[in-house]
C-alpha positions in Angstrom: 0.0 0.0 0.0 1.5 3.1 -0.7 0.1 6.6 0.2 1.3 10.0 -1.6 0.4 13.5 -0.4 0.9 16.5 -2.7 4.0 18.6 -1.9 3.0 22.0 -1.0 4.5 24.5 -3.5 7.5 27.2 -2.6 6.4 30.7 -2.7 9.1 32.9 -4.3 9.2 35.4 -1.0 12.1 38.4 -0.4 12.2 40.0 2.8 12.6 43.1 3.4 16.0 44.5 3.6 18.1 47.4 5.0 21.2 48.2 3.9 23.4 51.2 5.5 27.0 52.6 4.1 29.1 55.4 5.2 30.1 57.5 2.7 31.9 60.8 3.8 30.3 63.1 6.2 28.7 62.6 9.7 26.0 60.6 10.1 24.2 60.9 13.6 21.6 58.8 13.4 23.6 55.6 12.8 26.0 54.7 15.5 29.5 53.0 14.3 28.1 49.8 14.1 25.8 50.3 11.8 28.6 51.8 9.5 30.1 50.0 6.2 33.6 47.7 7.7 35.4 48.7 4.6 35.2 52.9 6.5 36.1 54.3 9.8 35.8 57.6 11.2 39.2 59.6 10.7 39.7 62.9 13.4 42.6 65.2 13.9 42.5 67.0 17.1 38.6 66.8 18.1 36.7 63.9 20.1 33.4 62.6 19.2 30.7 63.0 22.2 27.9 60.2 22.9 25.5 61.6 21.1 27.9 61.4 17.9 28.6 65.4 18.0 32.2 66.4 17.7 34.1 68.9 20.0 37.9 70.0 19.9 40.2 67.9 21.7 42.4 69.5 24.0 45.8 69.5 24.2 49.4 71.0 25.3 52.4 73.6 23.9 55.5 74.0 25.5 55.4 77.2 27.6 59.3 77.4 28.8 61.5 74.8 29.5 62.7 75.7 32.7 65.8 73.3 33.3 68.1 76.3 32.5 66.7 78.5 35.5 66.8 76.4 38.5 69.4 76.9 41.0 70.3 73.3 40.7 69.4 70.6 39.2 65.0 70.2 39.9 62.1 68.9 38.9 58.1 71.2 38.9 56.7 70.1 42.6 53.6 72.5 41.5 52.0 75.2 39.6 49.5 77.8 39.9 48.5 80.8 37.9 49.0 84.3 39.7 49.4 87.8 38.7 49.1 86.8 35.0 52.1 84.4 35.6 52.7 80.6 36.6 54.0 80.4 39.1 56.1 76.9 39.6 57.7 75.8 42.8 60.6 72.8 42.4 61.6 69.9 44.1 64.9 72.1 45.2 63.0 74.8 47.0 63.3 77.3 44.2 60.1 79.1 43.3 60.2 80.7 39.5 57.6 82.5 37.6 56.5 82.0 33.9 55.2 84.7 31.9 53.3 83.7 28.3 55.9 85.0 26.1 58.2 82.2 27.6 59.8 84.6 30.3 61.3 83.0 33.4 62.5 84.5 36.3 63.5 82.7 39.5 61.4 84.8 42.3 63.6 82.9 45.1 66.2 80.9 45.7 69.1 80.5 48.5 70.4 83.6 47.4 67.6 86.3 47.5 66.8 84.7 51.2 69.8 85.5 52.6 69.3 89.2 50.9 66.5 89.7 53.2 66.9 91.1 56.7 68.4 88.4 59.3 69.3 86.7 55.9 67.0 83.5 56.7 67.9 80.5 54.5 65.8 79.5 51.9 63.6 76.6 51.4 65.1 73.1 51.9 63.8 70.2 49.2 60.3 69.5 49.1 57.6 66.7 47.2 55.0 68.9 48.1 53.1 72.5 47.4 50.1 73.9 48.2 48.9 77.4 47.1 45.9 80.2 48.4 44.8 83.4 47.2 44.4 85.8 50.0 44.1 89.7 50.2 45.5 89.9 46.9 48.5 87.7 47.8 49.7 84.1 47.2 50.4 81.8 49.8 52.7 78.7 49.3 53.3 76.3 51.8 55.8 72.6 51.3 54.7 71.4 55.2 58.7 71.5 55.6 59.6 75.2 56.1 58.1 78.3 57.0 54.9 79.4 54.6 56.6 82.0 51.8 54.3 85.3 50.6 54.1 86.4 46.8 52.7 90.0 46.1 51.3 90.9 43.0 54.7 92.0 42.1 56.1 89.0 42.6 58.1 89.7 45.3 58.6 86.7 47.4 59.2 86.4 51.6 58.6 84.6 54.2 55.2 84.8 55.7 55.1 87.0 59.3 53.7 89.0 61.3 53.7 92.3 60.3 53.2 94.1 63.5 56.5 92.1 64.8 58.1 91.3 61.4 58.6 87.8 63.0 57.4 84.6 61.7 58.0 82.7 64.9 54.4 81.9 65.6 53.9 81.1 61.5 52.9 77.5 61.5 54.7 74.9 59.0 52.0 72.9 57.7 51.7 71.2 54.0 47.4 72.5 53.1 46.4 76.0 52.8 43.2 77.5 52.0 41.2 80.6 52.4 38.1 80.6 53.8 36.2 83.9 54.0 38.2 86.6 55.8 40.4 83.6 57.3 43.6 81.8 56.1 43.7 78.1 57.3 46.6 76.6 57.4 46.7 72.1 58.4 49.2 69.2 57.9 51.5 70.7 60.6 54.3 68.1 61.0 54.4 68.6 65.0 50.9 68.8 65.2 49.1 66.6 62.1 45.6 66.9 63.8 45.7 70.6 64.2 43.9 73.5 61.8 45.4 76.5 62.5 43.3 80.0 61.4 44.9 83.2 61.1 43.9 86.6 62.6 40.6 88.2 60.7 42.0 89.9 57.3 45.9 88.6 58.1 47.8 86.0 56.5 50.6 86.7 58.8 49.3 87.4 62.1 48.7 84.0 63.8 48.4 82.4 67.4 50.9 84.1 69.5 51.5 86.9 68.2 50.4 90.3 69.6 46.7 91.8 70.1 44.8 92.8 68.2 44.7 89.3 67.5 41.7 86.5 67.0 43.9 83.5 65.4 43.5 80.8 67.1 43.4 76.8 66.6 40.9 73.9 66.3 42.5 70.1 67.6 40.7 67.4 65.5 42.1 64.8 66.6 39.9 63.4 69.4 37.0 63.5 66.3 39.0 61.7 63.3 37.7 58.4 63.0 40.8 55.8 62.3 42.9 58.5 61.1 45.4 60.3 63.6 46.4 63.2 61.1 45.0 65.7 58.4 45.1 64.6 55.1 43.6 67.5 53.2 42.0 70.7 53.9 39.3 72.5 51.8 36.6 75.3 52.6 32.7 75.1 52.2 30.8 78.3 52.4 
């Protein structure tokens, strides 16, 4: 016995298709993979955003190459931009400043603290430099020596009391901020838990030193949870 069953006949059926290529120009509304493999997108200083929009990348020039103006041989520690300058403090203490037309000038050094009065010495090494604007005036401080002053001249000393031209009182500390009318100085060496605020309007006048006088200091220490020093300082208005 043999059964048969006719054979259902093939339909000639296409589907529909979509086919995308990459021509030249951008595209936005087809992300990379949906680009022909045979093109790629070629940029020359720009970067290409999520959304497929392009924005310049940026990049660096070389401002001054400084090797020739240290006092001996250095490396930069850190920068900051002051009184339309740069100014860079290196891993031998010196402190130079960088104009934009490539002028450098080493703002001190050894030598121009032992031109000051009492002829101090001048910053040992350092791995470390913290800056603050205050009252028109740049503080640096290394948390190994005395904080050093920069006017808008930049004219650089050591940071004192004004009254007393004495720095005794001036903490050594490696953070520095300003906070209001205050300068706040932490990361004191002696004392790693203490903040130490300057007199009201002074970046000089600090705990010790003669009335009038409100400096004073705030121990953290008993507060710090698991840590038993400062490790930054920062101000929040």
């Amino acid at each position: 016995l043999v059964i048969t069953r006719k054979l259902k006949e093939a339909k000639q059926e296409l589907r529909d298709a979509v086919v995308r290529d990459f021509s030249g120009g951008w595209n936005t509304l087809d992300d990379d993979l949906n680009l022909s493999s045979k093109f790629s997108r070629k940029l020359y200083n720009a970067g290409v955003f999520a959304d497929g929009t392009v924005t310049v990348r940026g990049g660096t020039s070389l401002l001054a190459d400084l090797n020739l103006f240290f006092s001996s041989p250095a490396t930069i520690i850190n920068v900051e931009y002051f009184s339309n300058a740069v100014v860079v403090v290196a891993s031998n203490g010196d402190v130079l400043s960088v104009f934009a037309d490539g002028t450098v000038d080493r703002i001190w050094d050894a030598s121009i603290a032992a031109a000051l009065p009492g002829a101090p010495a001048g910053w040992s090494a350092t791995t470390f430099a913290s800056f603050a604007e205050f009252n028109n005036d740049l503080i640096i401080c290394n948390g190994v020596d005395k904080p050093l002053i920069v006017n808008t001249l930049l004219e650089v000393d050591y940071l004192q009391d004004l009254a007393t031209t004495t720095n005794i009182n001036t903490p050594i500390a490696k953070y520095v901020v300003a906070c209001n009318r205050y300068l706040l100085i932490a990361g004191d060496p002696v004392n790693p838990y203490r903040i130490h605020i300057s007199a009201r309007d002074s970046s000089g006048t600090w705990y010790g030193d003669p009335d009038p006088n409100d400096a004073t200091f705030i121990d953290v220490g008993s507060i710090l949870n698991g840590a038993s020093y400062i490790r930054g300082l920062g101000s929040f208005r």
